[in-house]
N, C-alpha and C positions, 0 to 999 in steps of 0.2 A: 787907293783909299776907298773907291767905290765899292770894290772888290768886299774889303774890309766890312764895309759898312751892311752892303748885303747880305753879307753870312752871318754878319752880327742879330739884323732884324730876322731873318729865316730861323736863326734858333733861338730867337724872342718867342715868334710863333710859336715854335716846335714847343717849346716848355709852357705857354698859357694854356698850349690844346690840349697839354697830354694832364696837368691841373684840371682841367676842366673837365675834363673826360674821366679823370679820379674821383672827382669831388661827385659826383654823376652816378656811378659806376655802383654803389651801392644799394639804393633806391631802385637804378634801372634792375639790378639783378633779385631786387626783391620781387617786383613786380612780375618779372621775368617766372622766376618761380609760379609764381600764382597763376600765371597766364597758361604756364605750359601743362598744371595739376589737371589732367583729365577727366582727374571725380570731381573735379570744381565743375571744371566746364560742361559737365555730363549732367551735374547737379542743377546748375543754373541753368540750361536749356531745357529741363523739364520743371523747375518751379517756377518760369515766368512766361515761358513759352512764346518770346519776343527778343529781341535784341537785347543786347545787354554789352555795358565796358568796365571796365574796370578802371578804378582811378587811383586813390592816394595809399600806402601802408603807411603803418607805425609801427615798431615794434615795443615788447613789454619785457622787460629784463631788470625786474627788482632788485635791489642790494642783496649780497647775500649776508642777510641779516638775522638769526634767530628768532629775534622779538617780531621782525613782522609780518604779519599774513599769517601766522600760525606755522612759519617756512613752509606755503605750499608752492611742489615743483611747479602743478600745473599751470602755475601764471608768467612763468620764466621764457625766453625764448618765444612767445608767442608773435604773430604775424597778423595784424587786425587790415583787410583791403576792403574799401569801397568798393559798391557795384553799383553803378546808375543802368536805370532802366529804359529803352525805348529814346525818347527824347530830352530826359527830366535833366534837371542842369544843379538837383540835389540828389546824393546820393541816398536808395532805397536798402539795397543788403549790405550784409556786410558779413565778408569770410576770414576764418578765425585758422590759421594753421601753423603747423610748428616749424619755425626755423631752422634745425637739425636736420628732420625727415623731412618737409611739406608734407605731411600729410594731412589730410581736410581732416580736422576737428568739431567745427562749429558752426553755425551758419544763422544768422539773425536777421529777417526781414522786416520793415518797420514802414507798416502803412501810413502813413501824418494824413488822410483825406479819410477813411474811416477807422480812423484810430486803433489799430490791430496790429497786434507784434505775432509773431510769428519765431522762434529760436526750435534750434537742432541742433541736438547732442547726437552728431552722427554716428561715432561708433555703435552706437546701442537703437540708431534711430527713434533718439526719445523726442516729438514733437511738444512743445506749448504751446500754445496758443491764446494771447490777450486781448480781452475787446477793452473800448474805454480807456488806452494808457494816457489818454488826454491827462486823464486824472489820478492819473497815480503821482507818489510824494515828487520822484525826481526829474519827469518830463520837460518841466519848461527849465529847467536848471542848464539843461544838459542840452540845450539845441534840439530840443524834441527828438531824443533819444538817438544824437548823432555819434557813435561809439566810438569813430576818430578821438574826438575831444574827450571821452570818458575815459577812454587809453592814456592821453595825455596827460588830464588831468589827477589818471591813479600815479601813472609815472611820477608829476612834481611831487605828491603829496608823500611817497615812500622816498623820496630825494628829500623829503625834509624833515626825514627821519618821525613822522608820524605814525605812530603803532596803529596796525590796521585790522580787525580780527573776521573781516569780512571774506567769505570764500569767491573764487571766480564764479563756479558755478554749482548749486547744488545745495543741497539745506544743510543750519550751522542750529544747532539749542540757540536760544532766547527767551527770557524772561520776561514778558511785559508788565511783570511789577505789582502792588500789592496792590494797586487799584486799574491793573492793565484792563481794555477794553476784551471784550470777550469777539473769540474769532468767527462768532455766529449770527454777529451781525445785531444781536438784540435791544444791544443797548446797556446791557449790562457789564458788570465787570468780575474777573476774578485772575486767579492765580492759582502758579501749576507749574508743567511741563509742555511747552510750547519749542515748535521747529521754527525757522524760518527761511524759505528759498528764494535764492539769487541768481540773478542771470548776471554778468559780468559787474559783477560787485555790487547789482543794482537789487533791493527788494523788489518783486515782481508781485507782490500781494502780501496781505495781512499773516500774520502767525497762524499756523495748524497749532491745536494741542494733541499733544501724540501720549500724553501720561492723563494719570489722575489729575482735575480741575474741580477748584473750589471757591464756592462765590465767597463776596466777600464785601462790605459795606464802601459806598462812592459817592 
């Protein structure tokens, strides 16, 4: 009976450890990935030039759904990981790559002490650079620009089947309407042919007019 009993509890163990070790198993190989991307870590050794870890992913794999996002690929499969910096116990970057290849995509740095974002469209090495996002629409919504949670939160919002016509990255036409504010800061208003760019679904500043603009009574 002992006998019995022993082998009973031994592959009690065997099947919680090897659960747990499954349930585990996918996250850890995410991360894994990230860790071992050499243009990551080649990247981040010269843009912080300090220690650095990596912490949580998420991934981004919208419905395949026509109506939303305009079906864009490049928000599919994607790979959003924290990077905390030095000692900081909030995460500072945050590296965007695709879960098919790993290959480094994107790269978003977010100052919260002098308010400065920092994003890279690596293959083309397009930098932005924003002062002031204290103050932009969506900062304090979002955890001050925590991109874990914006991940998240695009995930619920096409899970509940809400049409989205927002791009990941990069400018979409917009209207600001028949008494939209003018993009020149003046005070005036008009209407036209206006862009407007996003960094991960996020407005990064006001409308360019890229056409004909004409004023118009406010």
């Amino acid at each position: 009976m002992k006998t019995i009993k022993s082998t009973f509890f031994s592959l009690l163990i065997l099947i919680v450890g090897t659960s747990l070790a499954t349930s585990c198993s996918k996250d850890d190989e995410t991360n894994a990935n990230v860790i071992e991307n050499a243009k990551v870590s080649s990247y981040l050794e010269t843009f912080y030039s300090t220690n650095f870890q990596f912490g949580k992913s998420v991934e981004t794999n919208p419905k395949s759904n026509s109506t939303l996002l305009n079906r864009s690929t490049e928000v599919e499969n994607l790979v959003i990981t924290e990077v905390f910096v030095g000692n900081a116990t909030t995460a500072r970057g945050y590296v965007i790559t695709d879960k098919n290849t790993n290959d480094f995509l994107y790269f978003i740095d977010v100052d919260r002490i002098d308010f400065k974002m920092t994003s890279v469209k690596i293959d083309v090495n397009q930098v932005i650079t924003l002062d002031n996002i204290n103050q932009l629409e969506k900062y304090f919504s979002t955890n001050e620009f925590d991109y874990i949670k914006i991940a998240q939160d695009y995930q619920a919002e096409i899970n509940e089947n809400q049409a989205n016509k927002r791009p990941f990255w990069g400018w979409a036409p917009t209207t600001p309407g028949a008494c939209g504010p003018n993009s020149n800061g003046d005070g005036g208003c008009s209407y036209g042919t206006y862009q407007q760019h996003y960094i991960f679904w996020i407005k990064d500043g006001e409308p360019v007019a890229t056409g004909d603009v004409f004023p118009c009574n406010c």
